[in-house]
Backbone as ProteinMPNN parsed JSONL, in Angstrom:
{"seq_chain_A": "XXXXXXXXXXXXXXXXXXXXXXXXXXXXXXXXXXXXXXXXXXXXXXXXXXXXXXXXXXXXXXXXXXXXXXXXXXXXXXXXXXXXXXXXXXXXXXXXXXXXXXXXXXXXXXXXXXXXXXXXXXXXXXXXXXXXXXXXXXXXXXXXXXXXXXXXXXXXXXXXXXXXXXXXXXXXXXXXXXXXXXXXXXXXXXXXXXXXXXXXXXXXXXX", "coords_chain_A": {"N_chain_A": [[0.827, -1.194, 0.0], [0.231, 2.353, -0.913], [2.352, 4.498, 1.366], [1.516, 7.622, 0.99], [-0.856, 7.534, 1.103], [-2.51, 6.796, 3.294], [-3.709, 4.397, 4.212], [-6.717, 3.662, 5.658], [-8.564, 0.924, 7.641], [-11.524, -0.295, 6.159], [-15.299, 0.307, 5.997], [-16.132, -1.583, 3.424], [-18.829, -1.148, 1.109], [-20.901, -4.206, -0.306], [-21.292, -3.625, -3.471], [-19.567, -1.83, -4.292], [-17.583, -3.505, -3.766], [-17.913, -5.133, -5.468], [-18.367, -4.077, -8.338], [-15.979, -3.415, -8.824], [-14.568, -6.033, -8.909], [-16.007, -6.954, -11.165], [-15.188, -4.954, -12.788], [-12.358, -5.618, -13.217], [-12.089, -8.039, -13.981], [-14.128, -7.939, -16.399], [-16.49, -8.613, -16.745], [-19.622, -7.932, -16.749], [-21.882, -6.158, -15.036], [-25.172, -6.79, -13.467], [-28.391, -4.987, -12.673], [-30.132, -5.937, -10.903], [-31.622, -6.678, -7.914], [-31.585, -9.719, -7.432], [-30.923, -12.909, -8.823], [-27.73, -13.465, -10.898], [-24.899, -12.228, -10.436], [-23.372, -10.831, -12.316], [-22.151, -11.282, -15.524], [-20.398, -12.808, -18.417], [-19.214, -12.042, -21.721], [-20.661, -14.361, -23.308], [-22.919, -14.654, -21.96], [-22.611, -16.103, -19.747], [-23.607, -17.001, -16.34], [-22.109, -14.974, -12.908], [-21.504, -15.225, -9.937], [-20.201, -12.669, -7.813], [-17.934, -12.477, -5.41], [-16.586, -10.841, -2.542], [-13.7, -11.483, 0.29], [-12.65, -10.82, 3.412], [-11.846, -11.85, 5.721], [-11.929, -14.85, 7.481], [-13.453, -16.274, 5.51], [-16.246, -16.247, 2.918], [-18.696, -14.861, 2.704], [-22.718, -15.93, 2.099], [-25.78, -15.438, 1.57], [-28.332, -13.777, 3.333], [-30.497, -15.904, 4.548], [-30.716, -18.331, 3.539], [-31.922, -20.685, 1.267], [-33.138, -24.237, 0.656], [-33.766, -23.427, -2.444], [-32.064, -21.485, -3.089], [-29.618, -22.995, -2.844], [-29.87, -24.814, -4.612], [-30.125, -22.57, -7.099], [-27.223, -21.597, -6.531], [-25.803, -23.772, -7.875], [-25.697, -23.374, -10.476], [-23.994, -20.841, -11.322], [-20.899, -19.736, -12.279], [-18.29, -18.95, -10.03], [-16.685, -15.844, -8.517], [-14.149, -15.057, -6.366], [-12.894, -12.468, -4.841], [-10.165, -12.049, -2.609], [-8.911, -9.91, 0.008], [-8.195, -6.673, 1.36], [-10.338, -3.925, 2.481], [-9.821, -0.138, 2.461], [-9.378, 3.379, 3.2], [-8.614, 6.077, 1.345], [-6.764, 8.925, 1.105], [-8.105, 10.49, 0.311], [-10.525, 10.471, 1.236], [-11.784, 8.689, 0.252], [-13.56, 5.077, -0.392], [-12.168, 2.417, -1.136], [-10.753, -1.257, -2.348], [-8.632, -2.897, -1.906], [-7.341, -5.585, -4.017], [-6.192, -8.729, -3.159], [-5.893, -11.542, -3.669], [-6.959, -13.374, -5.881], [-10.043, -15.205, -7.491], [-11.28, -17.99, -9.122], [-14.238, -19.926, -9.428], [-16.114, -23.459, -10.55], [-19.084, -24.481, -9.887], [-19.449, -27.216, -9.12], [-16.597, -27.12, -8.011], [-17.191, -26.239, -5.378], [-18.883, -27.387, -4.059], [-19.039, -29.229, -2.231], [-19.283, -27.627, 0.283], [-21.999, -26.891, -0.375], [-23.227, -28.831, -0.104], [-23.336, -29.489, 2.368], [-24.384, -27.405, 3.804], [-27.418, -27.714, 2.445], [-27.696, -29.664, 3.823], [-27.875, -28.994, 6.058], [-29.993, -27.518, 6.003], [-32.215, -29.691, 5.018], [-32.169, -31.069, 7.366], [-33.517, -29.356, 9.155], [-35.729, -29.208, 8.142], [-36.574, -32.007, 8.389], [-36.963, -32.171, 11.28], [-39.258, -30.559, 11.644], [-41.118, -31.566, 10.453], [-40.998, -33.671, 11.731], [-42.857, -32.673, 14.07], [-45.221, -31.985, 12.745], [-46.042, -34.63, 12.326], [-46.548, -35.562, 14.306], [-48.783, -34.193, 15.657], [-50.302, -34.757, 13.123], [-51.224, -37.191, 14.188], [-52.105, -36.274, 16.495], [-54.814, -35.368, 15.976], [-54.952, -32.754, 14.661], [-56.473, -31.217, 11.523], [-56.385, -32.39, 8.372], [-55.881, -30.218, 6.51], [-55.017, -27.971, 7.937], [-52.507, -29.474, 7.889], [-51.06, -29.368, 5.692], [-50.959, -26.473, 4.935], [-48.994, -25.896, 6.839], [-46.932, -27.403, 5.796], [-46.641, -26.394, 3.425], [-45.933, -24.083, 3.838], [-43.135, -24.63, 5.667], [-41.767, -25.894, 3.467], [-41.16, -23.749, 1.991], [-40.24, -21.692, 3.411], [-37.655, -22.338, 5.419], [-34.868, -21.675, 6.488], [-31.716, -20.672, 6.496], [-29.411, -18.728, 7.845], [-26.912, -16.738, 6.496], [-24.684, -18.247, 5.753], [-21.096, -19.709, 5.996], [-18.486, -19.758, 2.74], [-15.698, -21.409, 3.63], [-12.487, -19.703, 3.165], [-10.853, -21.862, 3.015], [-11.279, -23.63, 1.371], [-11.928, -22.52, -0.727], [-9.245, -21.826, -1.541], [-8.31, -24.47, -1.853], [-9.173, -25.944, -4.199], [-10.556, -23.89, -6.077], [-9.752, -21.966, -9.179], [-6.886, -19.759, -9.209], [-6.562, -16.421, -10.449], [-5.306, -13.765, -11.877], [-4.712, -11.184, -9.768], [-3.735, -8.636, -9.771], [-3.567, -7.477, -12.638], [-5.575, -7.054, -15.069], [-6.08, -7.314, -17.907], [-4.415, -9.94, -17.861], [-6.293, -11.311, -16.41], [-8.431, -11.595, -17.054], [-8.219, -13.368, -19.708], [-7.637, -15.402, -18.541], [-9.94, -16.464, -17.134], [-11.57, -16.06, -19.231], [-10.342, -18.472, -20.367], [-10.5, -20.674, -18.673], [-13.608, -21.166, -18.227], [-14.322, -21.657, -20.918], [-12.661, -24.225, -20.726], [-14.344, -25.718, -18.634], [-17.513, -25.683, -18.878], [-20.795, -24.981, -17.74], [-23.258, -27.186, -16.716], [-25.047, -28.174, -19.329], [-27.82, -27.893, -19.154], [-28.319, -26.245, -16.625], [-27.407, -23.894, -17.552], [-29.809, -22.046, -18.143], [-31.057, -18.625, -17.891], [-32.922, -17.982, -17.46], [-33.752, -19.905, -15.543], [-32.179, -19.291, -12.789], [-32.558, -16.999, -12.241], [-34.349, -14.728, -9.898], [-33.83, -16.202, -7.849], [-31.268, -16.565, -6.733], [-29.778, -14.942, -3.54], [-30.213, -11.712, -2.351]], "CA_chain_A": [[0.0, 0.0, 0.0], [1.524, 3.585, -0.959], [2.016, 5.701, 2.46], [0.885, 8.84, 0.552], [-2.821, 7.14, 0.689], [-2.638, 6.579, 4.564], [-4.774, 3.794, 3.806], [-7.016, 2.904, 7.012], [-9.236, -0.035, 7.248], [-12.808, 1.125, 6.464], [-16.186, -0.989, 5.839], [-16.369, -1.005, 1.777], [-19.935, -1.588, 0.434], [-20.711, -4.905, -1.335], [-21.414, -2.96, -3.876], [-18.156, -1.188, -4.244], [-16.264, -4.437, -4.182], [-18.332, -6.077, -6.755], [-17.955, -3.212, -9.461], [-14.207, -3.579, -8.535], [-14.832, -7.192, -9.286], [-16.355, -7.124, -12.471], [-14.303, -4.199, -13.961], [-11.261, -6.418, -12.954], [-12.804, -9.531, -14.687], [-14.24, -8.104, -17.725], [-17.91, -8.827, -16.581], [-20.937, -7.18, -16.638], [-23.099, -6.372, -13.789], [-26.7, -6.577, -13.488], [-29.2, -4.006, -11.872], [-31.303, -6.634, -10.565], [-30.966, -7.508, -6.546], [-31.827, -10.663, -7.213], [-30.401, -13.609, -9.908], [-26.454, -13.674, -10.838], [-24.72, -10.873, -10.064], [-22.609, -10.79, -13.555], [-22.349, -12.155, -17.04], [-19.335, -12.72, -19.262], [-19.816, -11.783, -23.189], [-21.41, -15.298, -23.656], [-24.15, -14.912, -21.009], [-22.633, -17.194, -18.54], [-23.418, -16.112, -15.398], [-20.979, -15.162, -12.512], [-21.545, -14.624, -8.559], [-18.694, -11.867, -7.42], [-17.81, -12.183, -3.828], [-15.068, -10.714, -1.727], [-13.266, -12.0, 1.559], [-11.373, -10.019, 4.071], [-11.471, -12.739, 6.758], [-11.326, -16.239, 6.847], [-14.748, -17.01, 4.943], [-16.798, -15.873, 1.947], [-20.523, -14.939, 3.069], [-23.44, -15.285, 0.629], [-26.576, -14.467, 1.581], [-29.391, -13.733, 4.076], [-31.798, -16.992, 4.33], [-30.198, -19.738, 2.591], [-32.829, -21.743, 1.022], [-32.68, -25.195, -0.964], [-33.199, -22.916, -3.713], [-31.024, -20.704, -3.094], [-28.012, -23.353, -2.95], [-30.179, -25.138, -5.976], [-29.564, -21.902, -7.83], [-25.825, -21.314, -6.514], [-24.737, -24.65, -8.414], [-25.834, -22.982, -11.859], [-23.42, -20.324, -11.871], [-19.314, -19.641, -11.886], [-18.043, -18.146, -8.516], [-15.705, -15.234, -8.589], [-13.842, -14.809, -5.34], [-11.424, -11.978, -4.099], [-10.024, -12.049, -1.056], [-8.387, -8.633, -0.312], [-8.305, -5.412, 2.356], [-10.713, -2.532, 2.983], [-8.772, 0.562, 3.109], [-9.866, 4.242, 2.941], [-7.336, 6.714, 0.946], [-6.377, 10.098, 2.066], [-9.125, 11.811, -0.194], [-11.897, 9.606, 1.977], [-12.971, 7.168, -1.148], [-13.545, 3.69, 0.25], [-11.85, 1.283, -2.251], [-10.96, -2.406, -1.477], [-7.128, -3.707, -2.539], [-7.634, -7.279, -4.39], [-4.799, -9.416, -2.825], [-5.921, -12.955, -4.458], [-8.582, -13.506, -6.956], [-9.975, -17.014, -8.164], [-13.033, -18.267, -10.381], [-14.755, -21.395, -9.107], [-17.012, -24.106, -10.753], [-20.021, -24.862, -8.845], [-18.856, -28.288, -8.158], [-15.465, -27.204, -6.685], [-17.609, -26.046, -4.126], [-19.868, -28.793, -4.027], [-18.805, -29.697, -0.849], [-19.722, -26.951, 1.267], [-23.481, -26.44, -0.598], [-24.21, -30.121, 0.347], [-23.007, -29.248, 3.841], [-25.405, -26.625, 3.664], [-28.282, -28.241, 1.959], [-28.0, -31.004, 4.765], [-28.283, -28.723, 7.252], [-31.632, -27.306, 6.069], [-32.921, -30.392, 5.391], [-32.381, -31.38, 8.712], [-34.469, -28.571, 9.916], [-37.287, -29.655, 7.643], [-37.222, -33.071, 8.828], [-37.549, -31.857, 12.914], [-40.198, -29.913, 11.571], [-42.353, -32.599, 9.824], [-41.949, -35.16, 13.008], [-43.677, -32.084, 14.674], [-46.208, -31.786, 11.969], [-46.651, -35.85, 11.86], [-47.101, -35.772, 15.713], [-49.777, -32.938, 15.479], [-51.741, -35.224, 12.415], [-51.484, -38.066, 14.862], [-53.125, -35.611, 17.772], [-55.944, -34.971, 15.45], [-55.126, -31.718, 13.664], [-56.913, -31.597, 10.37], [-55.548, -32.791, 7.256], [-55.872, -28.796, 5.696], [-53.91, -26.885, 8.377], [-51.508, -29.86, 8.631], [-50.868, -29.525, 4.647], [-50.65, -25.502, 4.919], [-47.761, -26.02, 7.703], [-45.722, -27.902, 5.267], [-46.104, -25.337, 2.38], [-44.992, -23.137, 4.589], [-42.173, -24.793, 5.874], [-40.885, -26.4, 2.04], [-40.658, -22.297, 1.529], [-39.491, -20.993, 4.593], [-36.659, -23.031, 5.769], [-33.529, -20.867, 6.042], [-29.849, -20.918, 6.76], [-28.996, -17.384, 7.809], [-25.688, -16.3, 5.641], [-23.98, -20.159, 5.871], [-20.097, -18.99, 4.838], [-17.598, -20.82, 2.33], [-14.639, -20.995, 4.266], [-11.589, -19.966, 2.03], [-9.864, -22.668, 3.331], [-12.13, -24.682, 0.562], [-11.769, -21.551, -2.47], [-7.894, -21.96, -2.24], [-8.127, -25.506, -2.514], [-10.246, -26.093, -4.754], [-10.72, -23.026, -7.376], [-8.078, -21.281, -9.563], [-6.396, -18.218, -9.572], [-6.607, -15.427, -11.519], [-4.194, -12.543, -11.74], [-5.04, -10.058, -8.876], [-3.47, -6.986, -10.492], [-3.237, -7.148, -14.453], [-7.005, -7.049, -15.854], [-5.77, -7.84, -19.013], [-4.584, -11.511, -18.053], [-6.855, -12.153, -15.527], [-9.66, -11.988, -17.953], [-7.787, -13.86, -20.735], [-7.211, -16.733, -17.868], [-11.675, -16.589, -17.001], [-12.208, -17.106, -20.391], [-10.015, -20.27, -20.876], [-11.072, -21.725, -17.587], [-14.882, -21.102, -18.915], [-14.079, -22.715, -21.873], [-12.301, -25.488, -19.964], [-15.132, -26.149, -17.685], [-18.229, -24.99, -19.321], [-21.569, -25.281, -17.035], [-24.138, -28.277, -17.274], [-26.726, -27.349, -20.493], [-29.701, -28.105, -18.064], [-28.301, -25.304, -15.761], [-27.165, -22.658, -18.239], [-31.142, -21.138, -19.124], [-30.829, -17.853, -17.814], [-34.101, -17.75, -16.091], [-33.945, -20.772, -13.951], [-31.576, -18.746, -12.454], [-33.112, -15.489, -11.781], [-35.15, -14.737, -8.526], [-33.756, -17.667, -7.068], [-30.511, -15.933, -6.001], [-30.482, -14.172, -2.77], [-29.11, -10.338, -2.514]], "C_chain_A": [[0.87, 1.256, 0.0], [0.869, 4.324, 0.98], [1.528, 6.953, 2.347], [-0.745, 8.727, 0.849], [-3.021, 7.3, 2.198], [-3.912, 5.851, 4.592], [-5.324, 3.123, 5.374], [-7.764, 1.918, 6.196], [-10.517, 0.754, 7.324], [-13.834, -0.068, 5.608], [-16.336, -0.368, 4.179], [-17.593, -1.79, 1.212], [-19.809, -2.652, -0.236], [-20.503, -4.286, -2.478], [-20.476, -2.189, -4.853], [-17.401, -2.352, -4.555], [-16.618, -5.488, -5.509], [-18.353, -5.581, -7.856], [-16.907, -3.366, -9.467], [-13.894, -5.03, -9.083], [-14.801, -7.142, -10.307], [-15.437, -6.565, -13.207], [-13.056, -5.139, -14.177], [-11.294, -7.821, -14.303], [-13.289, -9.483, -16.428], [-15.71, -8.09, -18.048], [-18.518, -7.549, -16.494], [-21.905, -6.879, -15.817], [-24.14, -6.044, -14.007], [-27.152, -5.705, -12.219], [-30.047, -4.403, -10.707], [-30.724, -7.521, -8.7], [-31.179, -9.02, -6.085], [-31.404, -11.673, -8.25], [-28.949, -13.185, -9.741], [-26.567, -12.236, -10.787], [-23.954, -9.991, -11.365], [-22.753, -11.532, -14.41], [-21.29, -11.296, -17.925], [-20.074, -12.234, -20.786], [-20.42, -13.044, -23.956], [-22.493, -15.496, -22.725], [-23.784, -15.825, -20.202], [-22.564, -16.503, -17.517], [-22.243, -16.142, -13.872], [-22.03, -14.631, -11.116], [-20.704, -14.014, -8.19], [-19.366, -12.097, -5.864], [-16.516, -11.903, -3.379], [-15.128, -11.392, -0.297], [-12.494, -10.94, 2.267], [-11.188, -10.648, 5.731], [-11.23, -13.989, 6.249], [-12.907, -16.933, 6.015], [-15.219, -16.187, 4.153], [-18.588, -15.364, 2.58], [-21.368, -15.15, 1.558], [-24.671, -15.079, 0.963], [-27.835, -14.2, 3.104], [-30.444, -14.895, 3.653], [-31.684, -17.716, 3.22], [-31.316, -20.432, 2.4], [-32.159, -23.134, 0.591], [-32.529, -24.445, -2.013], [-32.472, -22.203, -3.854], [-29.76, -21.525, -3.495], [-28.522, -24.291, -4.68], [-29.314, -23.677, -7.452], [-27.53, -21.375, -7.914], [-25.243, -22.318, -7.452], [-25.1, -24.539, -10.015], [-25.11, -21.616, -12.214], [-22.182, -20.313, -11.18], [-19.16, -18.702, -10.569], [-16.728, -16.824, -9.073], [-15.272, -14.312, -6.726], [-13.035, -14.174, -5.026], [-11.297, -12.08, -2.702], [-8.896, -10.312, -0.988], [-8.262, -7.978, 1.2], [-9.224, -4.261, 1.985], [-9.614, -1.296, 2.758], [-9.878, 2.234, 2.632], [-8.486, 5.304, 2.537], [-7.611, 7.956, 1.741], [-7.254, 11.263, 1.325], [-10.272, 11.383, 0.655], [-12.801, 8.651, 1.271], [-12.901, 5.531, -0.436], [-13.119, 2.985, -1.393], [-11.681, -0.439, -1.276], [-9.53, -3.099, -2.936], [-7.461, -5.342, -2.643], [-5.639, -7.831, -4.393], [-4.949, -10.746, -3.319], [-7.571, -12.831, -5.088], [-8.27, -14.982, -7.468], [-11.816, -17.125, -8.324], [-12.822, -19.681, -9.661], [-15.704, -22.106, -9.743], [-18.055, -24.385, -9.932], [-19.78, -26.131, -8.382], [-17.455, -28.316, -7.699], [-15.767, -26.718, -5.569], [-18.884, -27.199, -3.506], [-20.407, -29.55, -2.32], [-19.322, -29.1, 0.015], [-21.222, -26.663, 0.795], [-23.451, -28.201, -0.673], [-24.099, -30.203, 1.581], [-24.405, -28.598, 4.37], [-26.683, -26.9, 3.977], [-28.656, -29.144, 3.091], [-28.351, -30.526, 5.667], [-29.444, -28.334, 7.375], [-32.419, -28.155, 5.755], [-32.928, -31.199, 6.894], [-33.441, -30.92, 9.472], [-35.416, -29.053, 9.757], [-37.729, -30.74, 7.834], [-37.64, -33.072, 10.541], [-39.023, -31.45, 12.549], [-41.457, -30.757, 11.434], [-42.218, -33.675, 10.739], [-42.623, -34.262, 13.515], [-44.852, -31.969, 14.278], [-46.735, -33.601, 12.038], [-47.172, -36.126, 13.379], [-48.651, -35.172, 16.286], [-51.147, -33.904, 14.77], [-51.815, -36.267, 12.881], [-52.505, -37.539, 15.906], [-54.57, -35.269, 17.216], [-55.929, -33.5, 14.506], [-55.294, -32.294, 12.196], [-55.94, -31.555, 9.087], [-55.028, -31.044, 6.176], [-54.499, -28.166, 6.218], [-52.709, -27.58, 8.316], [-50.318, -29.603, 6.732], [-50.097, -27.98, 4.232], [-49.233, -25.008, 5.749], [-46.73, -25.946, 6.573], [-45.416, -27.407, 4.331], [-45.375, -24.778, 2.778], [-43.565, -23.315, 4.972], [-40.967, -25.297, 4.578], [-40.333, -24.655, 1.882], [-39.887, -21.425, 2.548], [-38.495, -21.264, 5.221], [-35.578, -22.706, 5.716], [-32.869, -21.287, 6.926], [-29.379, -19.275, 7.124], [-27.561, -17.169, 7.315], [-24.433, -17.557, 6.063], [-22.633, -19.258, 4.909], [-19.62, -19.937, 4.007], [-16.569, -20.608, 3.581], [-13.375, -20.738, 3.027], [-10.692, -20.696, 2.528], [-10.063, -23.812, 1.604], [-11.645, -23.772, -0.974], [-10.268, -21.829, -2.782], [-7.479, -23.03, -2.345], [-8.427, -25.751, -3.629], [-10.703, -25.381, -6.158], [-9.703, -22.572, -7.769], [-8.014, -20.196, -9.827], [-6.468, -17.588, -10.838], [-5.66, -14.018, -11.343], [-4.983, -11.422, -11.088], [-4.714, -8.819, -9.483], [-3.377, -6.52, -11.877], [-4.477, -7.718, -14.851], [-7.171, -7.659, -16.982], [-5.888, -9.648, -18.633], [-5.838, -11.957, -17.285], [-8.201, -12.599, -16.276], [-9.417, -13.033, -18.861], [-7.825, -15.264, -19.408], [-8.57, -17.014, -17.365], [-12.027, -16.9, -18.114], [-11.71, -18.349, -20.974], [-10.342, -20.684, -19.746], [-12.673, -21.868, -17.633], [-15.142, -22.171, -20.168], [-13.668, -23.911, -21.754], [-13.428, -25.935, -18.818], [-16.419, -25.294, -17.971], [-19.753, -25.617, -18.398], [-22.674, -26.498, -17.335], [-25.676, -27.065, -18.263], [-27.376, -26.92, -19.953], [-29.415, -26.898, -17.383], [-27.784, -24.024, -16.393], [-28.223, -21.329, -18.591], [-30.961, -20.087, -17.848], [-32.032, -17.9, -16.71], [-34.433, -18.545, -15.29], [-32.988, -20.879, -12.776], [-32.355, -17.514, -11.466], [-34.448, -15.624, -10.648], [-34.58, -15.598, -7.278], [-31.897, -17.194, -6.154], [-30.429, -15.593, -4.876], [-29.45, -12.838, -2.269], [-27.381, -10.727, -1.923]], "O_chain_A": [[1.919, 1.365, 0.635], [-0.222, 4.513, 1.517], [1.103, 7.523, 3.352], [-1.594, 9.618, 0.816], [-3.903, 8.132, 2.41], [-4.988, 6.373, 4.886], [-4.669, 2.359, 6.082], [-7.836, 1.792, 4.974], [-10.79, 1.77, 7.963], [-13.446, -0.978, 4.876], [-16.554, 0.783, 3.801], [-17.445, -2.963, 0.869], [-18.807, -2.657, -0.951], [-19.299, -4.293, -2.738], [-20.713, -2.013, -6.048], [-16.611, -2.328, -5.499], [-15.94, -6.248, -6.201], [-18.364, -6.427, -8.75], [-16.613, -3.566, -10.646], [-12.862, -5.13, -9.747], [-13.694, -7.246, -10.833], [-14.837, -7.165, -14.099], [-12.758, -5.411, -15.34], [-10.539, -8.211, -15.194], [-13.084, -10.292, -17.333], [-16.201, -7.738, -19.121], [-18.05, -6.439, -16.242], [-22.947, -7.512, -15.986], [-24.339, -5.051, -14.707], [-26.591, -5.652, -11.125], [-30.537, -3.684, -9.836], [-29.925, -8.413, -8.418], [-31.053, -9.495, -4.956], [-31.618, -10.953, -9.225], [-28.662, -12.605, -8.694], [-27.468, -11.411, -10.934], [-23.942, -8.761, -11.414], [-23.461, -12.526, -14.251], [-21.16, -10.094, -18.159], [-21.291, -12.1, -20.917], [-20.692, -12.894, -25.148], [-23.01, -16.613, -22.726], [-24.71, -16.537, -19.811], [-21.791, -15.55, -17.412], [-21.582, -17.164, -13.692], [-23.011, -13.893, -11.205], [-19.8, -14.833, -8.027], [-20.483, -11.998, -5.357], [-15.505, -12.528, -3.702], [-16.165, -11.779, 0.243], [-11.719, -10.224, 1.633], [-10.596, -10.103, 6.663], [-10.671, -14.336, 5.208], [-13.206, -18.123, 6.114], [-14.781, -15.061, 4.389], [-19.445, -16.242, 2.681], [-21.033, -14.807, 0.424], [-24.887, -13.99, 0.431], [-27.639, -15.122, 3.895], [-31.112, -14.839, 2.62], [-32.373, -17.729, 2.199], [-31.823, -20.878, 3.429], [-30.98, -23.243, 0.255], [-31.481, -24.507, -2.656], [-32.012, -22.15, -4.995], [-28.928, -21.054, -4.27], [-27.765, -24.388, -5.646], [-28.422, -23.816, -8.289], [-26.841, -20.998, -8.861], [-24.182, -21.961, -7.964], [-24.84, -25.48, -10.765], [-25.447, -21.11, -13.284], [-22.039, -20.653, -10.005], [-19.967, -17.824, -10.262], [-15.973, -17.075, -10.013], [-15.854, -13.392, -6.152], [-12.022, -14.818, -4.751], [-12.175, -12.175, -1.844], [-8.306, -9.832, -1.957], [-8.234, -8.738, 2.168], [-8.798, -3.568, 1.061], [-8.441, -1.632, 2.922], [-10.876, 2.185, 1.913], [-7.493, 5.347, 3.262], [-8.377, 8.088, 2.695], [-7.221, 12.474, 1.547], [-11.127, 12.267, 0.707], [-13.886, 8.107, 1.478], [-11.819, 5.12, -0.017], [-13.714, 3.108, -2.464], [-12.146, -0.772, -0.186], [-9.534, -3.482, -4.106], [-7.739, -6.118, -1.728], [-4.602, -7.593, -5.011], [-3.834, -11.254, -3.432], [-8.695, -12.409, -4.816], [-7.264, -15.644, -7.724], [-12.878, -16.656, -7.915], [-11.804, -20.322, -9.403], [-16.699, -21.385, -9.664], [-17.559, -24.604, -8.826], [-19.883, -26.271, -7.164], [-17.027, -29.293, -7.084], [-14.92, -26.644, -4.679], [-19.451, -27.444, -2.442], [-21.366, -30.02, -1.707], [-19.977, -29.797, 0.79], [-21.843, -26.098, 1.695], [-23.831, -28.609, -1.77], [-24.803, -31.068, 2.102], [-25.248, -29.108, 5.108], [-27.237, -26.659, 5.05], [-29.844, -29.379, 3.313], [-29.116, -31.154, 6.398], [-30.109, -28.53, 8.392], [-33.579, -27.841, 6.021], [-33.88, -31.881, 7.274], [-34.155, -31.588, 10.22], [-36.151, -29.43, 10.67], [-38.925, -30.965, 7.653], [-38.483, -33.842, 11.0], [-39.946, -32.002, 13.147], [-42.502, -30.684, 12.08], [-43.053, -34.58, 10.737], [-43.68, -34.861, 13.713], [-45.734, -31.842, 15.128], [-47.92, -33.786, 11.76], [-48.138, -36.862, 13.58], [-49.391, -35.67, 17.133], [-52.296, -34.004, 15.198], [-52.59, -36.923, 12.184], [-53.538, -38.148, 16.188], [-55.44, -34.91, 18.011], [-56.853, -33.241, 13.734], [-54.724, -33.259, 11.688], [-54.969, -30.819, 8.912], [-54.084, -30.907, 5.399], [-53.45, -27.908, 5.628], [-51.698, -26.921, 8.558], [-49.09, -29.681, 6.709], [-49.081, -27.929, 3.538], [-48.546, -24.037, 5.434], [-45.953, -25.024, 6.321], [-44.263, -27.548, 3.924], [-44.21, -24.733, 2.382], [-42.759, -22.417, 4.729], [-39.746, -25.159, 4.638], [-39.143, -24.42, 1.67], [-39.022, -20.586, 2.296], [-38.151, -20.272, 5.864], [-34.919, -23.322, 4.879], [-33.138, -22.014, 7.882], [-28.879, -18.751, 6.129], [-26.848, -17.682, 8.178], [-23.404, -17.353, 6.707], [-22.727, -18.582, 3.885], [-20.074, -21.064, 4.205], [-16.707, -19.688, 4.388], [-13.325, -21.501, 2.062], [-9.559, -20.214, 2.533], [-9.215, -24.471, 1.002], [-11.161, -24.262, -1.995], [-9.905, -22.04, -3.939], [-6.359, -23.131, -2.847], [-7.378, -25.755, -4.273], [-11.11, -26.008, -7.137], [-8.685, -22.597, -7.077], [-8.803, -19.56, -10.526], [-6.442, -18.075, -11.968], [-5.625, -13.467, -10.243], [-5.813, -10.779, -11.73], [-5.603, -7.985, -9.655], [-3.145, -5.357, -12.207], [-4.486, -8.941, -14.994], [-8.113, -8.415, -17.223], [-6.812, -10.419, -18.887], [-6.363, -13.022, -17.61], [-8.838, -13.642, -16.129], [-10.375, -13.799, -18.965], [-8.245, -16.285, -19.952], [-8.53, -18.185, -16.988], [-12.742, -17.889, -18.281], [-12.286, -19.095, -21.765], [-10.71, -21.803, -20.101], [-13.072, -22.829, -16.975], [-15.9, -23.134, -20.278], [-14.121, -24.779, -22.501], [-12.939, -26.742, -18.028], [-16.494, -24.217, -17.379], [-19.809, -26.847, -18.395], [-22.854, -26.632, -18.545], [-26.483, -26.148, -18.109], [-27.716, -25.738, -19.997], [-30.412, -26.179, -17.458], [-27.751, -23.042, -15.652], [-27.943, -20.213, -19.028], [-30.723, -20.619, -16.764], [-31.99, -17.86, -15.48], [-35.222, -18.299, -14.377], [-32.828, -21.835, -12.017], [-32.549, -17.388, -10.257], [-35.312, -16.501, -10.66], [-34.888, -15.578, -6.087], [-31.597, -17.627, -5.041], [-31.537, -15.993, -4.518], [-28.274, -12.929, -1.917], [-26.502, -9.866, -1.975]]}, "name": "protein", "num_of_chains": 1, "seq": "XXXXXXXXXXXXXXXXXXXXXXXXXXXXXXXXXXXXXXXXXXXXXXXXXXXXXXXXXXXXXXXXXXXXXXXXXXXXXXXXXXXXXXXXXXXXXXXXXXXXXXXXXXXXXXXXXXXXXXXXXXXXXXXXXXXXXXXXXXXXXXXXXXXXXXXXXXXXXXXXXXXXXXXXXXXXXXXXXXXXXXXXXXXXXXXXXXXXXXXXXXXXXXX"}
């Protein structure tokens, strides 16, 4: 970091680090607080996330579908520092960058996944105990809508213990390669057909 900047640490908007992201990358960001967060010049879509501890967050109220939809698009992960310069702009220094397949994370969204079906099976011995006590077959049916849809994970992290196994680098400071090295690892690992349609994607995200 230059000493001219007197760079403190300072909280930098998602927001901020995911434009920083994309420009970096080459991508495109969408308007939309909901579905991928980016898309390369072939419409594949991309999740940007930064790190500045030891874990990745992703979102408020992990669903199934939520981690359903996470394993239909590429990951893009910096890990980095906060800092605030000496004019007062919040930026965010990218110290490692790396693109992931949805199954090099595989591991931690079946971790996940297991844990909210867990919930949903406590839930439904409570609900099967209930249509044993006599509650009617309606309310006991309206429960379980409820609970197939409601069933969250509050912001479940990766750990990057898993991203730097697991996914591959990309050149942190030269834009140029780092893009040129996203589109051959795209091309080398191109997403399942079935999960490429654009809109069985969208909504299903979560900010």
């Amino acid at each position: 970091m230059a000493d001219e900047e007197l760079r403190q640490k300072a909280t930098v908007q998602d927001d901020i680090r995911e434009a920083q992201i994309a420009s970096h990358c080459g991508l495109q960001r969408t308007d939309k607080r909901s579905g991928p967060d980016a898309f390369d010049d072939e419409q594949n879509p991309f999740e940007l996330k930064s790190a500045t501890k030891s874990g990745v967050t992703t979102g408020r109220d992990i669903s199934i579908r939520s981690i359903e939809a996470y394993r239909k698009v590429y990951w893009v992960i910096a890990e980095g520092t906060n800092y605030r310069t000496s004019s007062g702009a919040k930026s965010f220094e990218i110290n490692s960058l790396y693109v992931a397949h949805p199954k090099d994370l595989e591991p931690r969204f079946s971790e996940i996944e297991s844990g909210i079906r867990d919930a949903l099976e406590k839930c439904e011995r409570v609900l099967t105990a209930a249509e044993a006590s006599g509650v009617d077959a309606e309310t006991i049916q309206f429960c379980r809508d409820k609970l197939a849809r409601g069933v969250t994970i509050n912001n479940p992290k990766i750990p990057m213990h898993l991203i730097r196994q697991k996914a591959t680098h990309l050149d942190p400071k030269d834009p140029q390669e780092a893009q040129k090295q996203l589109r051959e690892f795209v091309q080398r690992r191109p997403l399942r057909k079935d999960t490429h349609a654009i809109p069985s994607v969208e909504g299903e995200l979560p900010e």
